[in-house]
C-alpha positions as a printed NumPy array, in Angstrom:
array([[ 94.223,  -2.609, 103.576],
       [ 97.775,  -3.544, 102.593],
       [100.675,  -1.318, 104.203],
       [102.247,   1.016, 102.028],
       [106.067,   0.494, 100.92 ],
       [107.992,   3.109, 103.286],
       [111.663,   3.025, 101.261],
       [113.734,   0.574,  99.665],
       [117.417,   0.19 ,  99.502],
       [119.098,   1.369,  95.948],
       [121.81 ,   2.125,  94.551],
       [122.736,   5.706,  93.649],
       [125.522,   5.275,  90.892],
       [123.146,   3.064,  89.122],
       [120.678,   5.803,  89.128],
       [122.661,   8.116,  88.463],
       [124.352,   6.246,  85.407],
       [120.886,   5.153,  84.377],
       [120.09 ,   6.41 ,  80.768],
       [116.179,   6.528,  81.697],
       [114.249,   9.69 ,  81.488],
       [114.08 ,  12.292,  84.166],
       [111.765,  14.752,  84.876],
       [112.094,  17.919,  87.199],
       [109.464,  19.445,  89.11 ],
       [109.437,  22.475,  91.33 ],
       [106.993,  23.309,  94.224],
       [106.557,  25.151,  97.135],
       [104.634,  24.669, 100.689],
       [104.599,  26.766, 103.712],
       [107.373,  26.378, 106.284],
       [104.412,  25.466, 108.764],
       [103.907,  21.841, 106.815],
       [107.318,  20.987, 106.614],
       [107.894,  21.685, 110.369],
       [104.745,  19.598, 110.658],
       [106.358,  16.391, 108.451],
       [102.931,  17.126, 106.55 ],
       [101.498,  14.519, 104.186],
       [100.901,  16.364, 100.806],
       [ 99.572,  15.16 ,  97.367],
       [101.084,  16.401,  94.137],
       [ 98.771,  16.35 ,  91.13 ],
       [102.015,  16.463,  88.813],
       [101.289,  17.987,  85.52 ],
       [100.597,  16.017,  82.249],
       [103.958,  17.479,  81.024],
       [107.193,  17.439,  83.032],
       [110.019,  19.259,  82.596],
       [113.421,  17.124,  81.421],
       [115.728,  17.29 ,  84.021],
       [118.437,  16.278,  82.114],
       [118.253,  19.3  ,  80.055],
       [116.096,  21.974,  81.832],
       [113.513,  22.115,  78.928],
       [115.972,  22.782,  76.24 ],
       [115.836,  19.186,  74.804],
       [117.933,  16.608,  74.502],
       [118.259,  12.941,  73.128],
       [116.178,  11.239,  76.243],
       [113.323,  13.461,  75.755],
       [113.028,  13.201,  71.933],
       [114.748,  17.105,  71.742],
       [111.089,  17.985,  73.407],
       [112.055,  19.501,  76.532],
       [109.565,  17.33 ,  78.919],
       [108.222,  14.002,  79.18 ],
       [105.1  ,  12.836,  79.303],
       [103.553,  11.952,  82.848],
       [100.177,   9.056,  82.931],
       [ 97.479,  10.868,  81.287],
       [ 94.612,  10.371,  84.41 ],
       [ 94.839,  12.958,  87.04 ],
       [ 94.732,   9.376,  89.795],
       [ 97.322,   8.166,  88.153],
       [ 99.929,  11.114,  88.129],
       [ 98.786,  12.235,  91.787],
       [101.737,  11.694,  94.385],
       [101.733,  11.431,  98.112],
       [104.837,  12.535,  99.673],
       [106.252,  13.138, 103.652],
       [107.425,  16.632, 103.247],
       [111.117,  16.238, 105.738],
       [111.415,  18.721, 108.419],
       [113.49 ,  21.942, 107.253],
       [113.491,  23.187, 103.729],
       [115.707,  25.506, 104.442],
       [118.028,  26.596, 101.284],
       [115.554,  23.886,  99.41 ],
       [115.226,  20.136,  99.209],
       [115.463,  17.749,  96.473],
       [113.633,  14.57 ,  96.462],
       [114.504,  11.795,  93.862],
       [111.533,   9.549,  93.185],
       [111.908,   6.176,  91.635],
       [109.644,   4.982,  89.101],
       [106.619,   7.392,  90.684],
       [103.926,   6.791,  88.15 ],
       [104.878,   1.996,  88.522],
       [107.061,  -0.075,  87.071],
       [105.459,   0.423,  83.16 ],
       [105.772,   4.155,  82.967],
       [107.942,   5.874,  80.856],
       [109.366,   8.439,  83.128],
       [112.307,   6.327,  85.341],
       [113.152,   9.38 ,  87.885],
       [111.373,  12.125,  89.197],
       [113.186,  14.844,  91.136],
       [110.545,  17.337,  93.413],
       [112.092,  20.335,  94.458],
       [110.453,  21.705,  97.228],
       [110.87 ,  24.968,  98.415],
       [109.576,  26.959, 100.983],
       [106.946,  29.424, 100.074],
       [104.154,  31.931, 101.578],
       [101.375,  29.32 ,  99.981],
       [101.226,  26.04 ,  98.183],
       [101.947,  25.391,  94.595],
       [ 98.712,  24.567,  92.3  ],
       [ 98.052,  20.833,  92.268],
       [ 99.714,  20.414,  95.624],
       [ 97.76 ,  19.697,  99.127],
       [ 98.12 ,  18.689, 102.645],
       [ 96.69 ,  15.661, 103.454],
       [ 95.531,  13.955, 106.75 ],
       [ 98.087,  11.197, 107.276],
       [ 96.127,   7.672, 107.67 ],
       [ 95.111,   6.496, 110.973],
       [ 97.479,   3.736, 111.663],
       [ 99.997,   6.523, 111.699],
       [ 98.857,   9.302, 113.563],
       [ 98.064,   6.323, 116.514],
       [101.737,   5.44 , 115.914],
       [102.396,   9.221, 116.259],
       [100.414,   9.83 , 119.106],
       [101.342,   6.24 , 120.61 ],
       [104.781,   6.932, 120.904],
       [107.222,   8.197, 123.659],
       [108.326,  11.334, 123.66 ],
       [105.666,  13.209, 120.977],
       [106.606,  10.657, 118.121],
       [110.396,  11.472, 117.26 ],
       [110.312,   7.995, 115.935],
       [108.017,   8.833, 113.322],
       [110.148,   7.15 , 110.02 ],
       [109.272,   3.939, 112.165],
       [105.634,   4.76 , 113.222],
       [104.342,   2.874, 110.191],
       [106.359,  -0.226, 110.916],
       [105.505,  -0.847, 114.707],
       [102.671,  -2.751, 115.653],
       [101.851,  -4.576, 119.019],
       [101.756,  -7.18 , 117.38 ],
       [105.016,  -7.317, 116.201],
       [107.193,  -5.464, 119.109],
       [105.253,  -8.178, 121.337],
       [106.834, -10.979, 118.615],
       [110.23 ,  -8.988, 118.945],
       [110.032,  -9.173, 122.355],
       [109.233, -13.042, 122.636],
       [111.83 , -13.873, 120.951],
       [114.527, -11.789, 122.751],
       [112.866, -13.409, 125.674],
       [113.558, -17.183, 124.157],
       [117.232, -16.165, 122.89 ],
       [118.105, -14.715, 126.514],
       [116.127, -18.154, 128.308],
       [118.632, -20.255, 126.558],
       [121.885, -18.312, 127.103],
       [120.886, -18.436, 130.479],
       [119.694, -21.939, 131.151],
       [123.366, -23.581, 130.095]])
């Protein structure tokens, strides 16, 4: 099973000058997830608001109001990290969320806290590899944006290497 991509690097006045469509969608999940950095799924709706114009229509979405989202529920069904306070509300900007081909360039998810969960969103078991990573690490797993990314393999790698680099500073 390949590893999922965790971020990238991008650049924000390019998104923000981008002319691509935008859509806007508003949910809300129980303080209890978000204190939990719950894994939730988002079955987005075939229709998403234009967040360029709140609905009222506009040149990037045809004077409609919303763009279109993928047409198959699998498709159009998001997995996101909900962050640890949503206190006074949180907006997420998602880049290209349905691939690369998709008509809809940006998707911002406004999450909210609420007393239950929006329709079409769900919490979610996070995958193995990362609840050992959780588990696995020191201190109840405050390192968990790098759980994903740590392996034994790889921190014993790390560690060879320092190992080398410090052998031949020291052997001059």
């Amino acid at each position: 099973m390949g590893r999922a991509e965790l971020g990238q690097l991008i650049d924000r006045g390019g998104l923000d000058a981008s002319d691509g469509a935008r859509g806007r969608l508003a949910i809300a999940v129980p303080a209890a997830w978000a204190c939990d950095r719950a894994d939730i799924e988002i079955t987005v709706p075939a229709l998403v608001a234009c967040a360029r114009c709140d609905g009222g229509g506009c040149d990037s979405c045809a004077r409609s109001g919303a763009h279109r989202a993928p047409a198959e529920v699998a498709a159009r069904t998001l997995r996101l990290r909900l962050p640890p306070d949503l206190t006074g509300g949180v907006t997420l900007r998602l880049v290209r969320p349905f691939g690369e081909h998709a008509p809809l360039d940006q998707l911002f998810v406004e999450l909210r806290e609420g007393d239950a969960a929006s329709p079409g969103v769900l919490r979610v078991t996070p995958p193995p590899s990362d609840a050992l990573a959780r588990s696995s690490t020191p201190g109840g797993g405050r390192l968990r944006g790098l759980g994903a990314q740590l392996s034994t393999p790889a921190v014993l790698a790390t560690l060879a290497a320092i190992a080398a680099v410090v052998g031949l500073l020291l052997g001059r």
